[in-house]
HTML snippet that shows the backbone in 3Dmol.js (N, CA, C, O; Angstrom):
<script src="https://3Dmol.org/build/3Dmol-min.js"></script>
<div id="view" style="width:600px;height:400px;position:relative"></div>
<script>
const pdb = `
ATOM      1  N   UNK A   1       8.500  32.578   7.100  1.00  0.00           N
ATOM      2  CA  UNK A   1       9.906  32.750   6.836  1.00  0.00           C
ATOM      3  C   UNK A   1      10.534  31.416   6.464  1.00  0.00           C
ATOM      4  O   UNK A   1       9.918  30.358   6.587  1.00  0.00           O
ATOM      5  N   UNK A   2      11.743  31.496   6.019  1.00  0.00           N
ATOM      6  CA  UNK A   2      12.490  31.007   5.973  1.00  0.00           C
ATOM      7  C   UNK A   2      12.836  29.736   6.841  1.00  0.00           C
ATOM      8  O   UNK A   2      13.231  30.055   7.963  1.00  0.00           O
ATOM      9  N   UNK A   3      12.786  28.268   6.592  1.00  0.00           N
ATOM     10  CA  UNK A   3      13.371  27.192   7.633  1.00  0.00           C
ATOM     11  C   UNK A   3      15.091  27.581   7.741  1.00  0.00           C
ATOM     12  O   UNK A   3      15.608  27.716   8.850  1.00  0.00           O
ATOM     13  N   UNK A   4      15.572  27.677   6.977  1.00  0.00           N
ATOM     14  CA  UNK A   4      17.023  27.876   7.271  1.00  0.00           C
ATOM     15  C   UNK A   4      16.939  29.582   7.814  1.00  0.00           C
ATOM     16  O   UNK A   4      18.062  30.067   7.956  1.00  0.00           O
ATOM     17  N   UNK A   5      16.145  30.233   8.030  1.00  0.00           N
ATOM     18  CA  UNK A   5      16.638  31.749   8.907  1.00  0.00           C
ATOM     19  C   UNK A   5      16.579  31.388  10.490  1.00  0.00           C
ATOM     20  O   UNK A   5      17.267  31.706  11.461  1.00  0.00           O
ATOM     21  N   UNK A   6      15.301  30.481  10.267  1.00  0.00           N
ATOM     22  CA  UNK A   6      15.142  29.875  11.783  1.00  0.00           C
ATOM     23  C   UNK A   6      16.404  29.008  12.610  1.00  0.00           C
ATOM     24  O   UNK A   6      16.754  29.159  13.781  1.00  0.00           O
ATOM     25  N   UNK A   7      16.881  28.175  11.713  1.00  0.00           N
ATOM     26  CA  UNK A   7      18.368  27.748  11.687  1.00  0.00           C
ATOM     27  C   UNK A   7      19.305  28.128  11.968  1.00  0.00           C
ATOM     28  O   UNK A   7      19.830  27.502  12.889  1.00  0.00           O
ATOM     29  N   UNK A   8      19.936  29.079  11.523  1.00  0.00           N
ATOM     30  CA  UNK A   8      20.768  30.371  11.519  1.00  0.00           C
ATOM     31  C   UNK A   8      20.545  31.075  12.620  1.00  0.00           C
ATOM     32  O   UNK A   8      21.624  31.161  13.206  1.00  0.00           O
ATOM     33  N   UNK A   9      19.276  31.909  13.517  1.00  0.00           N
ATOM     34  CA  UNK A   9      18.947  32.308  14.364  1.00  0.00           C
ATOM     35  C   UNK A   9      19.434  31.146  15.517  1.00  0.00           C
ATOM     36  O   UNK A   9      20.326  31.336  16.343  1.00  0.00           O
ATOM     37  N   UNK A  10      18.757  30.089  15.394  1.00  0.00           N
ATOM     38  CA  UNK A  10      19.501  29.133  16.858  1.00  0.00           C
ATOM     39  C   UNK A  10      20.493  28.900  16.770  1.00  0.00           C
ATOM     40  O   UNK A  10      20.867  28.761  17.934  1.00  0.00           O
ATOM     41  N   UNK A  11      21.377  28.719  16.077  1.00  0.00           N
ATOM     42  CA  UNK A  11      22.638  28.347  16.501  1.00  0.00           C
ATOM     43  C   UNK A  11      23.362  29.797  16.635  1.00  0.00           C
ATOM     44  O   UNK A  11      24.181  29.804  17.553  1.00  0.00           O
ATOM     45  N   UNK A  12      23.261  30.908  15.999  1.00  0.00           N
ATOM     46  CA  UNK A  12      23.562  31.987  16.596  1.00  0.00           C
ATOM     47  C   UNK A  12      23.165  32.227  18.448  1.00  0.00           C
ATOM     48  O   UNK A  12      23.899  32.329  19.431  1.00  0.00           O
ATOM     49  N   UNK A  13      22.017  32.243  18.318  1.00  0.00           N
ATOM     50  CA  UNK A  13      22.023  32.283  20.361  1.00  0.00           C
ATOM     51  C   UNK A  13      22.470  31.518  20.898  1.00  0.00           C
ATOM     52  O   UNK A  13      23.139  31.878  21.867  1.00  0.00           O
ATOM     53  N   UNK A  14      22.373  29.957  20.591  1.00  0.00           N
ATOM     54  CA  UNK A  14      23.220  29.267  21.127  1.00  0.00           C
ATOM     55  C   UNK A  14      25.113  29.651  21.427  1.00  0.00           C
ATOM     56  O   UNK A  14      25.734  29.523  22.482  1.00  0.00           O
ATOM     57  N   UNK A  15      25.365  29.891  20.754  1.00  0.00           N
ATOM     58  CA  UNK A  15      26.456  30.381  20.245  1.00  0.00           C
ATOM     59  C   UNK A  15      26.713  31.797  21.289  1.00  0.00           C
ATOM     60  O   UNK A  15      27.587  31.691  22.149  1.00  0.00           O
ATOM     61  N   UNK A  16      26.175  32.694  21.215  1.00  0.00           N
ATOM     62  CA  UNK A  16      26.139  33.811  22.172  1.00  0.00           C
ATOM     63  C   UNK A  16      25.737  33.010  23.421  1.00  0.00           C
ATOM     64  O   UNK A  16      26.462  33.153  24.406  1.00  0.00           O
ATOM     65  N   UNK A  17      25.280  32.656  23.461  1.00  0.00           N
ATOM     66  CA  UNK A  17      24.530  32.086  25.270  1.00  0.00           C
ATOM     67  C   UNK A  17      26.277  31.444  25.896  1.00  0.00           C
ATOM     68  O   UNK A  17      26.983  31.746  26.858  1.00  0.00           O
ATOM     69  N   UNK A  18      26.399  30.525  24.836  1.00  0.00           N
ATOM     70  CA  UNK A  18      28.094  29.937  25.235  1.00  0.00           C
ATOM     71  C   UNK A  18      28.914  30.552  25.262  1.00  0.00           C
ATOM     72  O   UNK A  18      29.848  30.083  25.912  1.00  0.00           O
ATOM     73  N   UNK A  19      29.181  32.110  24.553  1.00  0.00           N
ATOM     74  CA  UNK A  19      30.040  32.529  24.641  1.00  0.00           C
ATOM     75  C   UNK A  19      29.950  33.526  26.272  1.00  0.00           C
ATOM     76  O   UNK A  19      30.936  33.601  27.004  1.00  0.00           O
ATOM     77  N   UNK A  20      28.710  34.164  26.588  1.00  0.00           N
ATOM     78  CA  UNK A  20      28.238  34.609  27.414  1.00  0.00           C
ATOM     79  C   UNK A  20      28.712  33.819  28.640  1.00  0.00           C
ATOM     80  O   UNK A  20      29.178  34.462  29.580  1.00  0.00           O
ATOM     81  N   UNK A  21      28.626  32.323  28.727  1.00  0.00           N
ATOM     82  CA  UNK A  21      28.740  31.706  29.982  1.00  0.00           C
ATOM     83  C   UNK A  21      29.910  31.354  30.365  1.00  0.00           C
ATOM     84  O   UNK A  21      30.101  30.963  31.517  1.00  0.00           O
ATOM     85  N   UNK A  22      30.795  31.430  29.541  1.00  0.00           N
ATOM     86  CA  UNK A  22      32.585  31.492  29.133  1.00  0.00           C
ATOM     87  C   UNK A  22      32.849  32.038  29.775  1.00  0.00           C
ATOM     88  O   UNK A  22      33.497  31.605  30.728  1.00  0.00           O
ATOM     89  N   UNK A  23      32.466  33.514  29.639  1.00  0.00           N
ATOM     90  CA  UNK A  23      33.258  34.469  29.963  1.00  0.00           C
ATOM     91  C   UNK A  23      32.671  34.917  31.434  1.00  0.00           C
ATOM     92  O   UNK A  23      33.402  35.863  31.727  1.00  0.00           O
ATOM     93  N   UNK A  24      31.931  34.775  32.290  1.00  0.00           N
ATOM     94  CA  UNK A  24      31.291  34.866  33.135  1.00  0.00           C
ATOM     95  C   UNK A  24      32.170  33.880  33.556  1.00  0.00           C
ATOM     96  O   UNK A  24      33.271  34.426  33.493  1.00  0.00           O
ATOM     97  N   UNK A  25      32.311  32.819  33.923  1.00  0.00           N
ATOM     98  CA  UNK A  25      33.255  32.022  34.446  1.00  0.00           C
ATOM     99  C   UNK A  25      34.651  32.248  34.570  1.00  0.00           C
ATOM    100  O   UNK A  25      35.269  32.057  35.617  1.00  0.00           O
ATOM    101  N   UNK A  26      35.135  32.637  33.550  1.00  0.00           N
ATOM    102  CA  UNK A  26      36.657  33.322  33.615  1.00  0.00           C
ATOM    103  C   UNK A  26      36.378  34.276  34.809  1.00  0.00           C
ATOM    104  O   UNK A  26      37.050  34.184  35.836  1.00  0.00           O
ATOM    105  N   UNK A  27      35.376  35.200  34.671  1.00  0.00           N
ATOM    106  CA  UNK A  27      35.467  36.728  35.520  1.00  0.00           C
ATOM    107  C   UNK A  27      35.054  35.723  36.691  1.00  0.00           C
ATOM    108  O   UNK A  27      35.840  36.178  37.522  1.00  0.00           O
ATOM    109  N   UNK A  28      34.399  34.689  37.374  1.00  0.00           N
ATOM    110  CA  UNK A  28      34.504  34.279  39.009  1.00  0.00           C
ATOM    111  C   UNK A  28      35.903  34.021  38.717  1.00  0.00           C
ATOM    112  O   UNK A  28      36.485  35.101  38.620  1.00  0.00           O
ATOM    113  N   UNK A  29      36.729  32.978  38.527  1.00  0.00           N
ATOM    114  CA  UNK A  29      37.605  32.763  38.484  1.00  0.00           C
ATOM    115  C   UNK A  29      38.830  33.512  38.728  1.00  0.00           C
ATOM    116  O   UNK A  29      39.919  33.226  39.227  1.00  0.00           O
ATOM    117  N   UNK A  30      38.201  34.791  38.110  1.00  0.00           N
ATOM    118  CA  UNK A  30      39.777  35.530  38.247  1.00  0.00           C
ATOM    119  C   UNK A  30      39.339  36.793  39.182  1.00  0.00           C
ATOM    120  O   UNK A  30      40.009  37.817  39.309  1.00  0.00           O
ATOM    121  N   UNK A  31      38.224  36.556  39.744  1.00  0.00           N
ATOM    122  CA  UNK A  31      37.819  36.684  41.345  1.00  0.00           C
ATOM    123  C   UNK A  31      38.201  36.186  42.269  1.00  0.00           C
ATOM    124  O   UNK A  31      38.734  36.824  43.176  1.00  0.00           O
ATOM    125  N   UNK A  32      38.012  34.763  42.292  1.00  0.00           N
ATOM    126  CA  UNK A  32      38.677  33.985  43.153  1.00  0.00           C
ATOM    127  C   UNK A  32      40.085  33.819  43.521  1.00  0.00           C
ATOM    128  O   UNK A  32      40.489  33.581  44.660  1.00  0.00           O
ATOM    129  N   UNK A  33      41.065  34.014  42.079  1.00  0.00           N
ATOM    130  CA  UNK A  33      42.221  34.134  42.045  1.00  0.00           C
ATOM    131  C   UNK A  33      42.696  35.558  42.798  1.00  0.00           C
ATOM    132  O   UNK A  33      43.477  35.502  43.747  1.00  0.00           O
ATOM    133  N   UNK A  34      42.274  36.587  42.405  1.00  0.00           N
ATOM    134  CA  UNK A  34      42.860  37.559  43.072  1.00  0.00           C
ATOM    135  C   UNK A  34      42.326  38.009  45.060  1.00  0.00           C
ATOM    136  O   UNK A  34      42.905  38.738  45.865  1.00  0.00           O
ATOM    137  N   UNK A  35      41.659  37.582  45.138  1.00  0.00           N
ATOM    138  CA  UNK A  35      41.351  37.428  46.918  1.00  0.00           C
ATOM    139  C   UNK A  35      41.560  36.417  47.406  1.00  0.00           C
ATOM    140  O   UNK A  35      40.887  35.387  47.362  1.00  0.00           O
ATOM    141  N   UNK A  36      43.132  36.761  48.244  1.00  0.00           N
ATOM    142  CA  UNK A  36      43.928  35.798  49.241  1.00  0.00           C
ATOM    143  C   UNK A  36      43.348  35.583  50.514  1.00  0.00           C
ATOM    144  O   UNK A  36      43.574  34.667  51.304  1.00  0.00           O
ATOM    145  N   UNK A  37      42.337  36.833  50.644  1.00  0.00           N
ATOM    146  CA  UNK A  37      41.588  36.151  51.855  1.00  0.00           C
ATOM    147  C   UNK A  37      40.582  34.999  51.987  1.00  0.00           C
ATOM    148  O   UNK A  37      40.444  34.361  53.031  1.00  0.00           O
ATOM    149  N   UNK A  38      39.863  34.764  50.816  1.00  0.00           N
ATOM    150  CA  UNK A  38      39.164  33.776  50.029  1.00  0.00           C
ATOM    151  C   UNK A  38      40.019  32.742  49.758  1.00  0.00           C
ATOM    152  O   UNK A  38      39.463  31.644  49.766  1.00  0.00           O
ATOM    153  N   UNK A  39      41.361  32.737  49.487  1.00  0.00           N
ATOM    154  CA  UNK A  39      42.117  31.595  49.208  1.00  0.00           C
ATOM    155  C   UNK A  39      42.666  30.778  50.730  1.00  0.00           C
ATOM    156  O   UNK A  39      42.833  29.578  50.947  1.00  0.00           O
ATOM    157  N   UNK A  40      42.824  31.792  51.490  1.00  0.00           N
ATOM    158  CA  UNK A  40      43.134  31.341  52.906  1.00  0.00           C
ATOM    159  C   UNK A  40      42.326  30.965  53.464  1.00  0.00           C
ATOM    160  O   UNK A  40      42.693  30.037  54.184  1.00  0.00           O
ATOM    161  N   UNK A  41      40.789  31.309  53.589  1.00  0.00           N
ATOM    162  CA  UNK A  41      39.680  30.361  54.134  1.00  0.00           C
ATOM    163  C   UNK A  41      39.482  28.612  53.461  1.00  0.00           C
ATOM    164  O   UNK A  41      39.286  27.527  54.010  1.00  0.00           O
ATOM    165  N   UNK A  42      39.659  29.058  51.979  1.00  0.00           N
ATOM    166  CA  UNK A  42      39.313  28.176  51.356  1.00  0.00           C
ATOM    167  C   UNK A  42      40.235  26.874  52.181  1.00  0.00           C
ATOM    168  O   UNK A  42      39.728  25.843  52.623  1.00  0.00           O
ATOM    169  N   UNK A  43      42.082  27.339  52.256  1.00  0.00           N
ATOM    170  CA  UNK A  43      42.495  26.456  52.553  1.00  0.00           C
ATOM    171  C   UNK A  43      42.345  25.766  54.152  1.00  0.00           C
ATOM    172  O   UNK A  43      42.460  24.581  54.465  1.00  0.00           O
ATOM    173  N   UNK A  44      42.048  26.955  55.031  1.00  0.00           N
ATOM    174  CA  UNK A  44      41.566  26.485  56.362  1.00  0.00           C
ATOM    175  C   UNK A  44      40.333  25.428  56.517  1.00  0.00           C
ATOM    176  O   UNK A  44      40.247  24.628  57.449  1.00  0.00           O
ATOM    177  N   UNK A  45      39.405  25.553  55.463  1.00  0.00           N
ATOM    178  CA  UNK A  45      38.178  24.570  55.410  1.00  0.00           C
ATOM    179  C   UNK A  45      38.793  23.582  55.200  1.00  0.00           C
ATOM    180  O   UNK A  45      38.670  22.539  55.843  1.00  0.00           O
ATOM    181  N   UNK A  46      39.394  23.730  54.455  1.00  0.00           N
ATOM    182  CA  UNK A  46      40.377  21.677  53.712  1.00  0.00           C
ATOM    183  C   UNK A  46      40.672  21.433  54.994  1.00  0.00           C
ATOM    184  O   UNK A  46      39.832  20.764  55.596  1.00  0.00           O
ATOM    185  N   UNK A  47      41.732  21.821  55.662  1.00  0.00           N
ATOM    186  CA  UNK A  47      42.335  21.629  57.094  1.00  0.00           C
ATOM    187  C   UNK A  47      41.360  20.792  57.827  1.00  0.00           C
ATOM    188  O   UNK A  47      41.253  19.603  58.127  1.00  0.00           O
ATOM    189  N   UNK A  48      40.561  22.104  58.028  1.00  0.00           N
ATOM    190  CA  UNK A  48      39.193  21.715  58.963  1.00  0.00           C
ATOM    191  C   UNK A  48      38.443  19.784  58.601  1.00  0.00           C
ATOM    192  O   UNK A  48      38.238  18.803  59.315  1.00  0.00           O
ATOM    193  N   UNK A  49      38.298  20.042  57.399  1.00  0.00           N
ATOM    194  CA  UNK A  49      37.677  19.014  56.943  1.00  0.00           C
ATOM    195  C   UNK A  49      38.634  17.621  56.938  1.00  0.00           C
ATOM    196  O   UNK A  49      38.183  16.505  57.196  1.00  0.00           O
ATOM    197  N   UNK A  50      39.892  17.871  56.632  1.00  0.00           N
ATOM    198  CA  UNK A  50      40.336  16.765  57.170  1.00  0.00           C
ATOM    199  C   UNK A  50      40.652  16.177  58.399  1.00  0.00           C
ATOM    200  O   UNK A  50      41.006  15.014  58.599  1.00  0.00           O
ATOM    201  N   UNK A  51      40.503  17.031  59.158  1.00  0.00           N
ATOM    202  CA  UNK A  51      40.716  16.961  60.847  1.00  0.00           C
ATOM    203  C   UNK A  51      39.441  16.371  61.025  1.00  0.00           C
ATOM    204  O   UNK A  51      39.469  15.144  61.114  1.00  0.00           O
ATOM    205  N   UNK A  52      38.454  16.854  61.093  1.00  0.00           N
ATOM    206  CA  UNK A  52      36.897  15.802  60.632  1.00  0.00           C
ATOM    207  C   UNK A  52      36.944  14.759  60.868  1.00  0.00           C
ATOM    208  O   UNK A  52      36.746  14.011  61.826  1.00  0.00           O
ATOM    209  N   UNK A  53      37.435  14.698  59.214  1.00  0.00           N
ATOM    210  CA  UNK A  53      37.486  13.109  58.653  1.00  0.00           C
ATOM    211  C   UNK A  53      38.032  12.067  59.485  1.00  0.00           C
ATOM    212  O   UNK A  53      37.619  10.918  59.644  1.00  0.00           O
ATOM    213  N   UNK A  54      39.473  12.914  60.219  1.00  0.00           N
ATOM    214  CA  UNK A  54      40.089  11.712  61.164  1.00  0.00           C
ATOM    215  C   UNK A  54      39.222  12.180  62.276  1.00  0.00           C
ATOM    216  O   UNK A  54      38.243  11.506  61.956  1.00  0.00           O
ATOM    217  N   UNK A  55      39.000  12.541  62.879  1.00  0.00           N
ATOM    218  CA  UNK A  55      37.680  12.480  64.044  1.00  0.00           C
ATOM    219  C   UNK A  55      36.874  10.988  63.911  1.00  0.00           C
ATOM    220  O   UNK A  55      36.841   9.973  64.607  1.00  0.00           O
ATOM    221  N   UNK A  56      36.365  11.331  62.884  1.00  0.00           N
ATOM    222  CA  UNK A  56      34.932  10.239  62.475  1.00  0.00           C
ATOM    223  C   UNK A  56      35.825   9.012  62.548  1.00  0.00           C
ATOM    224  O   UNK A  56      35.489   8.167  63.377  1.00  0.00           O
ATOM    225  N   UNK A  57      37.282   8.691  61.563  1.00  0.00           N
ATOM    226  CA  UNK A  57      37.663   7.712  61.918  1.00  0.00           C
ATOM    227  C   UNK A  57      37.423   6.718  62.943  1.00  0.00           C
ATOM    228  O   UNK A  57      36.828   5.641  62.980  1.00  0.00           O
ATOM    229  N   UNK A  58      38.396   7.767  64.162  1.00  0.00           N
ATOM    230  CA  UNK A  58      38.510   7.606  65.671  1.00  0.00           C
ATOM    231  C   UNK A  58      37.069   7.118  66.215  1.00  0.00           C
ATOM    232  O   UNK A  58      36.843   5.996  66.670  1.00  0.00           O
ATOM    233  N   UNK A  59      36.434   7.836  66.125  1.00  0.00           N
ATOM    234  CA  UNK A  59      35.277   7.462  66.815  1.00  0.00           C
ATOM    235  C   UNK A  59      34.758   6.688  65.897  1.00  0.00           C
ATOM    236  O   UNK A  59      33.569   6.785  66.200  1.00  0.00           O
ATOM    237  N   UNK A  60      34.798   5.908  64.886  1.00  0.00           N
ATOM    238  CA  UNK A  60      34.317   5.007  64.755  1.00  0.00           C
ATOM    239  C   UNK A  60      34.897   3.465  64.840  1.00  0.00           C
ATOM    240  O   UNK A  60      34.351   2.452  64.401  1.00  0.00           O
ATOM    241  N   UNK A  61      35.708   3.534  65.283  1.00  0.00           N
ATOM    242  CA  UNK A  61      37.118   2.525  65.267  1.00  0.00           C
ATOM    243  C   UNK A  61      36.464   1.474  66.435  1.00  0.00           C
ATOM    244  O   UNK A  61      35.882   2.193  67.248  1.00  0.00           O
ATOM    245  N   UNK A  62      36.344   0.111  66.809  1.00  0.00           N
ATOM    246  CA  UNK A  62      36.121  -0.589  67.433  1.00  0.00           C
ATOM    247  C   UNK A  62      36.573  -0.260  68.635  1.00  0.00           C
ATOM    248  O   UNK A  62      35.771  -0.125  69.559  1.00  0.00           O
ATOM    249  N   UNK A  63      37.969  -0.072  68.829  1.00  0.00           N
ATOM    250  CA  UNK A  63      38.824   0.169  69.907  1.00  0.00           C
ATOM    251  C   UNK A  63      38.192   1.064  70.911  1.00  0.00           C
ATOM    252  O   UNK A  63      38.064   0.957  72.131  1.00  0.00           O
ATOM    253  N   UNK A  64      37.776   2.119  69.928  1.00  0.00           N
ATOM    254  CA  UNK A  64      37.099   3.525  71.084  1.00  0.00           C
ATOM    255  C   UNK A  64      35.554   2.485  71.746  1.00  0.00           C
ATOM    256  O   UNK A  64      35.231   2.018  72.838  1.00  0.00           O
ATOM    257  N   UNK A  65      35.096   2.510  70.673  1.00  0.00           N
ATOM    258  CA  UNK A  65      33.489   1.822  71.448  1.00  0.00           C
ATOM    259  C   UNK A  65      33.930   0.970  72.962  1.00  0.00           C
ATOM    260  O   UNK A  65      33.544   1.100  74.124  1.00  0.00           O
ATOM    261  N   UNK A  66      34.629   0.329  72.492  1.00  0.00           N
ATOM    262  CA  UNK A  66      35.070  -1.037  73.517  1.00  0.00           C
ATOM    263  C   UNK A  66      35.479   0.209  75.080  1.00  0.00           C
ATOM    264  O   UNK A  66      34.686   0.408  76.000  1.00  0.00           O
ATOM    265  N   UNK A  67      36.474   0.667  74.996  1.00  0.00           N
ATOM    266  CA  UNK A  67      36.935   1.564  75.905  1.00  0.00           C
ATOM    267  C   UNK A  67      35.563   2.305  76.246  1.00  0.00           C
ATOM    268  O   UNK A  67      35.171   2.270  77.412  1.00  0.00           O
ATOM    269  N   UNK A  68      35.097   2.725  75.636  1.00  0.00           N
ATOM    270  CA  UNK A  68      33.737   3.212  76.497  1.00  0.00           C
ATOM    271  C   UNK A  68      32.632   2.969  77.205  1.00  0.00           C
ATOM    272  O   UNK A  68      31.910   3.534  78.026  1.00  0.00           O
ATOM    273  N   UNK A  69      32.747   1.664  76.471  1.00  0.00           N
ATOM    274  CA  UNK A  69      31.745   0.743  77.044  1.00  0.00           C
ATOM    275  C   UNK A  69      32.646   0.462  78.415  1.00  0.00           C
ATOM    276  O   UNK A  69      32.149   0.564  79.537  1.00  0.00           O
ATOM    277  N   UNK A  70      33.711   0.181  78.238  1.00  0.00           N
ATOM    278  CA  UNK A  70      34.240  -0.093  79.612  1.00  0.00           C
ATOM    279  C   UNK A  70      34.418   1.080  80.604  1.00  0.00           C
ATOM    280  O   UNK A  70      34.541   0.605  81.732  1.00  0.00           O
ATOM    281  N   UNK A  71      34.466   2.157  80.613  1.00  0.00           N
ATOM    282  CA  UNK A  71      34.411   3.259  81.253  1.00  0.00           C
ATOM    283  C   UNK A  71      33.009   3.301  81.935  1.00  0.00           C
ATOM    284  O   UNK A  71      32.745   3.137  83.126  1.00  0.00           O
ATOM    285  N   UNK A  72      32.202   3.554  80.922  1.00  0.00           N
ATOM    286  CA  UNK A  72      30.678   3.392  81.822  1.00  0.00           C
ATOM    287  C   UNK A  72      30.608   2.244  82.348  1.00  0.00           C
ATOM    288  O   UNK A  72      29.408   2.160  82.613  1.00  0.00           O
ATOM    289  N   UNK A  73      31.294   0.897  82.822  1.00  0.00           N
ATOM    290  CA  UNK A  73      30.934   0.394  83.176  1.00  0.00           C
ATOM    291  C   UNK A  73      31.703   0.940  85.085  1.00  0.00           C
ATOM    292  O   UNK A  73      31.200   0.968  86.208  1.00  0.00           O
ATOM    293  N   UNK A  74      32.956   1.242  84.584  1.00  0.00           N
ATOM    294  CA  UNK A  74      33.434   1.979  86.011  1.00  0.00           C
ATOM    295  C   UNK A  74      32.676   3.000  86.883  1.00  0.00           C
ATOM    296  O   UNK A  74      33.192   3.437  87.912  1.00  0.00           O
TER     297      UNK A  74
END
`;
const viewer = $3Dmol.createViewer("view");
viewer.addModel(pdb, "pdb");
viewer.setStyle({}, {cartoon: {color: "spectrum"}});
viewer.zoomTo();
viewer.render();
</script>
């Protein structure tokens, strides 16, 4: 065959494959958008995770070590 049919053929699937993965993404998306119960976890994890974050702070802060070390020593 043809070098340019072969041509024509790939960038056609290419072309479908992208359009295919487009639209598959829109449809999670507008999954995600419409379940508020999914949106309300989502935002409780952030919460969660920043409460964490200042955890780890804290306990990593000089101040705490020192105080503990002095506690076990009581």
């Amino acid at each position: 065959m043809n070098t340019l049919f072969y041509v024509v053929c790939i960038v056609a699937i290419v072309f479908t494959a992208d359009t295919i993965q487009k639209y598959l993404k829109l449809k999670n998306q507008e999954k995600k958008e419409q379940d508020p119960e999914l949106e309300e976890t989502l935002a409780q994890i952030e919460r969660l995770e920043e409460r964490i974050q200042v955890l780890e702070r804290i306990v990593t802060e000089n101040k705490y070590d020192l105080s503990r070390e002095i506690s076990k020593l009581e």
